[in-house]
N, CA, C and O of each residue as an XYZ file, in Angstrom:
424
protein
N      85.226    -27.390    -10.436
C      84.895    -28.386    -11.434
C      86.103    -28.608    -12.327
O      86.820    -27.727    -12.801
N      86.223    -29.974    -12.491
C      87.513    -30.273    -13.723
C      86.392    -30.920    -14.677
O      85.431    -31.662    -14.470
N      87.088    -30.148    -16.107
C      86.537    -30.951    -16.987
C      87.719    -31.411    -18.323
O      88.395    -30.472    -18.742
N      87.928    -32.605    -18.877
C      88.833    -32.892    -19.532
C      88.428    -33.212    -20.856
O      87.778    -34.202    -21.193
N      88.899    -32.219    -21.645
C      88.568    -32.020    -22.878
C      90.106    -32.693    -23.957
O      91.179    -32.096    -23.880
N      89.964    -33.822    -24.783
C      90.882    -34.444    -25.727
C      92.124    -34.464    -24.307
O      92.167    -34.960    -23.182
N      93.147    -33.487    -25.297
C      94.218    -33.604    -23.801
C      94.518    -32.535    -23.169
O      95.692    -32.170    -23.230
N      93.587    -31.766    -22.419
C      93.538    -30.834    -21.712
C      92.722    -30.799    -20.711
O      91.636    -31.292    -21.014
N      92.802    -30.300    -19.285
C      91.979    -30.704    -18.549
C      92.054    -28.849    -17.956
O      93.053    -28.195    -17.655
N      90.724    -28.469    -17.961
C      90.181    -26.835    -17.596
C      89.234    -26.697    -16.056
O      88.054    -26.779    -15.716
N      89.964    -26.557    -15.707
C      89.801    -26.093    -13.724
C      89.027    -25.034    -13.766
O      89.369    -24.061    -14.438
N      88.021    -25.044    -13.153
C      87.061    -23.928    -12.715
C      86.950    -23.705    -11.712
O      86.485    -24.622    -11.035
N      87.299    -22.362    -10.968
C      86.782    -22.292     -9.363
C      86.126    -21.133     -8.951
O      86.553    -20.023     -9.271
N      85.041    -21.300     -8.213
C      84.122    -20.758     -8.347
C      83.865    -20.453     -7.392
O      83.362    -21.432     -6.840
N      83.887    -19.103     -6.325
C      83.426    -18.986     -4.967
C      82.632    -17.818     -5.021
O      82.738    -16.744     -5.614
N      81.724    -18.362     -4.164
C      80.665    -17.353     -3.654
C      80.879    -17.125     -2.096
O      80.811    -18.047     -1.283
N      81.170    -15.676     -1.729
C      81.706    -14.954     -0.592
C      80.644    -14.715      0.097
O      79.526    -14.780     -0.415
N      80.835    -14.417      1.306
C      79.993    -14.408      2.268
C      79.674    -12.723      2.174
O      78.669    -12.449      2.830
N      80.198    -11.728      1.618
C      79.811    -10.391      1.598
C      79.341    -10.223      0.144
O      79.256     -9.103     -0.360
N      79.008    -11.460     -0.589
C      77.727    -11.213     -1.597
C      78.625    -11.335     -2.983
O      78.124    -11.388     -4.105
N      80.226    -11.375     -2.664
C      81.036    -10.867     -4.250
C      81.268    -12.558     -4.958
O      81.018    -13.653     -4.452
N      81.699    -12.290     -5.976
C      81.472    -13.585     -6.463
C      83.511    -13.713     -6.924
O      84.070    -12.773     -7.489
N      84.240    -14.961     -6.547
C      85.369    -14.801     -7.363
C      85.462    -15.817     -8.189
O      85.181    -16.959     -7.825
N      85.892    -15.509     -9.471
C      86.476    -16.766    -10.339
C      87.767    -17.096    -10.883
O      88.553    -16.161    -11.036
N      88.054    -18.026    -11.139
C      89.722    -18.304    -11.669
C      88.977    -19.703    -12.551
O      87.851    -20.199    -12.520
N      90.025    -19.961    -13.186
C      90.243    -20.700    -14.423
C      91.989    -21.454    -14.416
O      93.039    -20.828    -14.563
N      91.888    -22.384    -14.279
C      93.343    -23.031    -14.947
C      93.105    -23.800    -15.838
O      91.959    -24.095    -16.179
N      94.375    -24.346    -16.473
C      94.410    -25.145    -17.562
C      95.792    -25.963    -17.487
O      96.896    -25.479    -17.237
N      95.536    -27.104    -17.718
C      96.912    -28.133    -17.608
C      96.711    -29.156    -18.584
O      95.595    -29.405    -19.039
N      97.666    -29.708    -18.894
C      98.069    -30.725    -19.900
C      98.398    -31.079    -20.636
O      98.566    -29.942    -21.076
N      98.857    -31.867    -21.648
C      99.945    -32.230    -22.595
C     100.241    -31.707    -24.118
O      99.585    -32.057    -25.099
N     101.166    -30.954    -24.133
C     101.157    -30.754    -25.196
C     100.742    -31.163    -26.079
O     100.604    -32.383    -26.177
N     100.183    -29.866    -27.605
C      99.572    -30.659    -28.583
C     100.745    -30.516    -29.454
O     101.245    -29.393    -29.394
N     101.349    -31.381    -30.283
C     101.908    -31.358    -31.482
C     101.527    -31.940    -32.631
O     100.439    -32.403    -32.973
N     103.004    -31.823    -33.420
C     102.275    -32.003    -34.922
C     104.191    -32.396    -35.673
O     105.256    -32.272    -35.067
N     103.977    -32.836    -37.036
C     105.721    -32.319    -37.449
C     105.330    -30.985    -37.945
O     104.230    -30.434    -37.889
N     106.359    -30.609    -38.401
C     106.295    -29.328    -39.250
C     105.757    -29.274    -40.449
O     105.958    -30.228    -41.200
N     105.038    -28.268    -40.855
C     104.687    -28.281    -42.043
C     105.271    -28.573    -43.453
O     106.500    -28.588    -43.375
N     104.891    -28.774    -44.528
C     105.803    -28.832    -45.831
C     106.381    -27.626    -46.491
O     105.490    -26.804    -46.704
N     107.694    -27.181    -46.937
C     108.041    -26.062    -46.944
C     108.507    -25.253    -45.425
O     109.039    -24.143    -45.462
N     108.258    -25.894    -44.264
C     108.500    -24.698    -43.124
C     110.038    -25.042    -42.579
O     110.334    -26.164    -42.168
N     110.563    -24.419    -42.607
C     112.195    -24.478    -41.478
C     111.899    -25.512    -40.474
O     111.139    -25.146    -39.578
N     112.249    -26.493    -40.435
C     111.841    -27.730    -39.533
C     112.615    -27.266    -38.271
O     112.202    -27.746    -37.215
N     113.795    -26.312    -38.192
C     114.426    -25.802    -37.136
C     113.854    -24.586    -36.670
O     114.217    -24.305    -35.528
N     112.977    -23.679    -37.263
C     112.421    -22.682    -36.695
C     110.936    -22.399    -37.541
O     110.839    -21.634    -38.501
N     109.594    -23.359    -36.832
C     108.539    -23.069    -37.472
C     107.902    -21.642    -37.472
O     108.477    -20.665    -36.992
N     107.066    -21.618    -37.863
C     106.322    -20.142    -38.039
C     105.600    -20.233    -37.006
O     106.044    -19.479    -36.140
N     104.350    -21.005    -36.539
C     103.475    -21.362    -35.574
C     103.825    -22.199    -34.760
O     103.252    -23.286    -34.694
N     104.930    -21.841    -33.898
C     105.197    -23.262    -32.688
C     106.631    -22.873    -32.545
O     107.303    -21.952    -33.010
N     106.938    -24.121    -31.555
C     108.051    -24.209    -31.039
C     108.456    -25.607    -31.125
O     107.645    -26.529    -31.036
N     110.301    -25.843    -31.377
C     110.549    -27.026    -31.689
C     110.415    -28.045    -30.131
O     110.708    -27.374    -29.142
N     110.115    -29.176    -29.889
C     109.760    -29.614    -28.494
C     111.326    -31.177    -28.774
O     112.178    -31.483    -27.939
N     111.167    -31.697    -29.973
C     112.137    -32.594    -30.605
C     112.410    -32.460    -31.713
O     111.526    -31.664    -32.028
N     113.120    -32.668    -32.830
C     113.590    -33.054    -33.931
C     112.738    -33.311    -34.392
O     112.407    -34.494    -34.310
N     111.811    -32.301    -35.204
C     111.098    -32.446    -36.281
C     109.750    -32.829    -35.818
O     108.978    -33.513    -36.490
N     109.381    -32.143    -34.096
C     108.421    -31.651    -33.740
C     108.081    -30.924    -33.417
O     108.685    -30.455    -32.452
N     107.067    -30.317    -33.819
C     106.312    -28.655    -33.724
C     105.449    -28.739    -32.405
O     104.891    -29.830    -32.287
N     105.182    -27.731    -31.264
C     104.161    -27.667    -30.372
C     103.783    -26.649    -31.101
O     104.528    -25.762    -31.518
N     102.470    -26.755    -31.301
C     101.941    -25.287    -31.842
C     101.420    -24.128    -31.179
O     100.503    -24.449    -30.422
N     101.688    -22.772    -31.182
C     101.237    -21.916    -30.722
C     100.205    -21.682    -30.989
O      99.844    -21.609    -32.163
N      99.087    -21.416    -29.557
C      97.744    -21.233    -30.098
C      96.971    -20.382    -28.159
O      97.285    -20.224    -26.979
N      96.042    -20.171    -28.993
C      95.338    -19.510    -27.683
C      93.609    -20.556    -27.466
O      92.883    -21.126    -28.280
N      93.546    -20.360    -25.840
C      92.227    -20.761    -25.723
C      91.295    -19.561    -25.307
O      91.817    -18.780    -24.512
N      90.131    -19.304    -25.666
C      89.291    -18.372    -25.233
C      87.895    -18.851    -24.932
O      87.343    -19.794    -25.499
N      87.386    -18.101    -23.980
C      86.337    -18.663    -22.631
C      85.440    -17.507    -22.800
O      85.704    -16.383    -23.226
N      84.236    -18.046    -22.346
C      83.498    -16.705    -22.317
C      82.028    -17.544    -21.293
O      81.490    -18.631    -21.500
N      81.682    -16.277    -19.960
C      81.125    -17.184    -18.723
C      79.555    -16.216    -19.007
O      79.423    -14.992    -19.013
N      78.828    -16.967    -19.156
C      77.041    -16.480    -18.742
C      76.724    -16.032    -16.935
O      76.219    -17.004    -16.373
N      76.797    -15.570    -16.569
C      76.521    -15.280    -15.420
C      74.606    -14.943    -15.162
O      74.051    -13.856    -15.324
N      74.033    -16.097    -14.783
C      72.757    -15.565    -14.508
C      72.287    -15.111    -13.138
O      72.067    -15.873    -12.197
N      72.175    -13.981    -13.125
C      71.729    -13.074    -11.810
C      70.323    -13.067    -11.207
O      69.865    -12.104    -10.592
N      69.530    -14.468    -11.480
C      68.283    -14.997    -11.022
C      68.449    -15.378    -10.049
O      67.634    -16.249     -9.745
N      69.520    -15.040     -8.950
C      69.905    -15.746     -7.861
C      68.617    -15.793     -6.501
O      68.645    -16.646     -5.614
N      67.772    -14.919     -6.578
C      66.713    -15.325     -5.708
C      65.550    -15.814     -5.929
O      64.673    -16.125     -5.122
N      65.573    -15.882     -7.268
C      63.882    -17.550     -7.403
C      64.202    -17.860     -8.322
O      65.111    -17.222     -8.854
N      63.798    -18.662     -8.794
C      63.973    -19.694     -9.920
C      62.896    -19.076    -11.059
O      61.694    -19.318    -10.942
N      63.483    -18.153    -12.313
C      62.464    -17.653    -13.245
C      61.774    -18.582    -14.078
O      62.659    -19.260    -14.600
N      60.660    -18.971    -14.478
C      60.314    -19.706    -15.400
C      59.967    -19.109    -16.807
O      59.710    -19.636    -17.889
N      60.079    -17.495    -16.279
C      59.287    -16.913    -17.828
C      60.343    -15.517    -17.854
O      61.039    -15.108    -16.925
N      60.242    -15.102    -18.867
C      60.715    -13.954    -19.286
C      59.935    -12.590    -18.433
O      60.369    -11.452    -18.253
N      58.771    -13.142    -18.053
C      57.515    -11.825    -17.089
C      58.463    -11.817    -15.863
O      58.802    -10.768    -15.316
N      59.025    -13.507    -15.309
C      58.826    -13.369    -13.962
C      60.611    -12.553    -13.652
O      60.963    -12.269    -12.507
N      61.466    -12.312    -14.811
C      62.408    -11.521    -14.783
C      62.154    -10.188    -14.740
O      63.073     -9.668    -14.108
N      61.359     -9.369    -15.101
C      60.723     -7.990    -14.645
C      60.576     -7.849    -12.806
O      60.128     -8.555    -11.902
N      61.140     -6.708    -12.907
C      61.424     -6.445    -11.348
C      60.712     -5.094    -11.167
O      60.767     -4.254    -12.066
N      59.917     -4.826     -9.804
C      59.363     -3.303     -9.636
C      60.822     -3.061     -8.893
O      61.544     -3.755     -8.177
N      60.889     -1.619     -9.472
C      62.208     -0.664     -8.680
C      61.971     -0.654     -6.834
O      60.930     -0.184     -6.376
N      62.903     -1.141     -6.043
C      62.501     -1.104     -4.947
C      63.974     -0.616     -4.144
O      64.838     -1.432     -3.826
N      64.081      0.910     -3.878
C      65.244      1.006     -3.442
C      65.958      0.349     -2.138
O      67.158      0.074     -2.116
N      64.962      0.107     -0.929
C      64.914     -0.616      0.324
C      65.757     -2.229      0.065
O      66.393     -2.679      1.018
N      65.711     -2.946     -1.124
C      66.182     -3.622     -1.507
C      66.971     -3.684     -2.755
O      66.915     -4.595     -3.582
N      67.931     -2.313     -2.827
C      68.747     -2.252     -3.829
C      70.175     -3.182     -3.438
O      70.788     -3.274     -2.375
N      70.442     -3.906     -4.966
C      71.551     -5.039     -4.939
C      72.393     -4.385     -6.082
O      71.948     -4.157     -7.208
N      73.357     -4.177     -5.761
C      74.148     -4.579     -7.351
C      75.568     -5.313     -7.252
O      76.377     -5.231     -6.328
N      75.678     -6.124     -8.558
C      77.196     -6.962     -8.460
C      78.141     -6.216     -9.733
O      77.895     -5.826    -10.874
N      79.536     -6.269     -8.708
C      80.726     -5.264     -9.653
C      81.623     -6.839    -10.039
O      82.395     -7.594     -9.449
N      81.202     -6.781    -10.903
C      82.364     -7.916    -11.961
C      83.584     -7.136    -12.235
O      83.442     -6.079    -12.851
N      84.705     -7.486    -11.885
C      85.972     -6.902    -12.534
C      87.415     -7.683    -12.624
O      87.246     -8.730    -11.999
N      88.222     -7.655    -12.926
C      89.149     -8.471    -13.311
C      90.053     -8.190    -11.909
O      90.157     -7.040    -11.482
N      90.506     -8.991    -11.429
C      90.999     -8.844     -9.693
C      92.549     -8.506    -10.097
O      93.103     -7.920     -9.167
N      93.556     -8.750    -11.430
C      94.387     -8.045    -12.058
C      94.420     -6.677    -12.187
O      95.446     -6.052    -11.917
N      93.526     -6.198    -12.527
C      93.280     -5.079    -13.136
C      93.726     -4.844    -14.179
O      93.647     -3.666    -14.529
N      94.343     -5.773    -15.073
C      94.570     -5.994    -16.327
C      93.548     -6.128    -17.638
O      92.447     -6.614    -17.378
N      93.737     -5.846    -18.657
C      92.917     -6.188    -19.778
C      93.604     -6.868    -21.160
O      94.544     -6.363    -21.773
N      93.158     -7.693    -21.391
C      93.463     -8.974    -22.319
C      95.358     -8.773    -22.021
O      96.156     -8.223    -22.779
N      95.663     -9.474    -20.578
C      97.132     -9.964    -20.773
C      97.682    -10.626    -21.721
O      98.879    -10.907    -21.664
C-alpha cells in the first residue's frame, strides 16, 4: 500500500508466508520539508536542520509508526466472548514478531 501524506509518500509491505510468518517493511520517500531559519539562529549552521540553499533550513526530524496486529485470523470476532479461546494443545499456534535486524531503535 502507498499512502501520500502532504509531501511524503509511506510504502507498506506486507507479506504473509506460506510457513505461517508474517514480514513487514516500511519505506518512506519524498520531498524535503523546509523552512528559512529561524530569528536569532546562524543562518549558516542551524540548530535543527541542515542548510539545503542560502538561507534554507531542511529540518531535522523523526517519523514514528506504531502497527495493531490483530491475531483474529481464523473467524471474524464480533464480540469480545467470541475472542475467548478453550486451551487446545492439538491445535497450538503461536506468532514470533521480531525485528529481522536484530537491532533495537537504530
Amino acid at each position: 500500500s502507498v499512502y501520500t501524506v502532504v509531501n511524503y509518500e509511506y510504502l507498506f509491505y506486507i507479506r504473509f508466508k506460506m510457513d505461517g510468518s508474517i514480514d513487514f517493511e516500511m519505506k518512506l520517500t519524498g520531498e524535503l520539508s523546509t523552512n528559512q531559519t529561524s530569528v536569532g539562529e546562524d543562518p549558516n549552521e542551524p540548530t535543527h536542520g541542515l542548510i539545503v540553499a542560502p538561507g534554507v533550513n531542511s529540518q531535522i526530524h523523526q517519523h514514528m509508526f506504531s502497527a495493531r496486529l490483530d491475531m483474529a485470523v481464523e473467524t471474524l470476532l464480533k464480540t469480545e466472548q467470541d475472542a475467548i479461546r478453550v486451551h487446545d494443545e492439538s491445535k497450538a499456534r503461536c506468532w514470533k514478531i521480531f525485528n529481522a535486524e536484530g537491532a533495537l531503535n537504530p
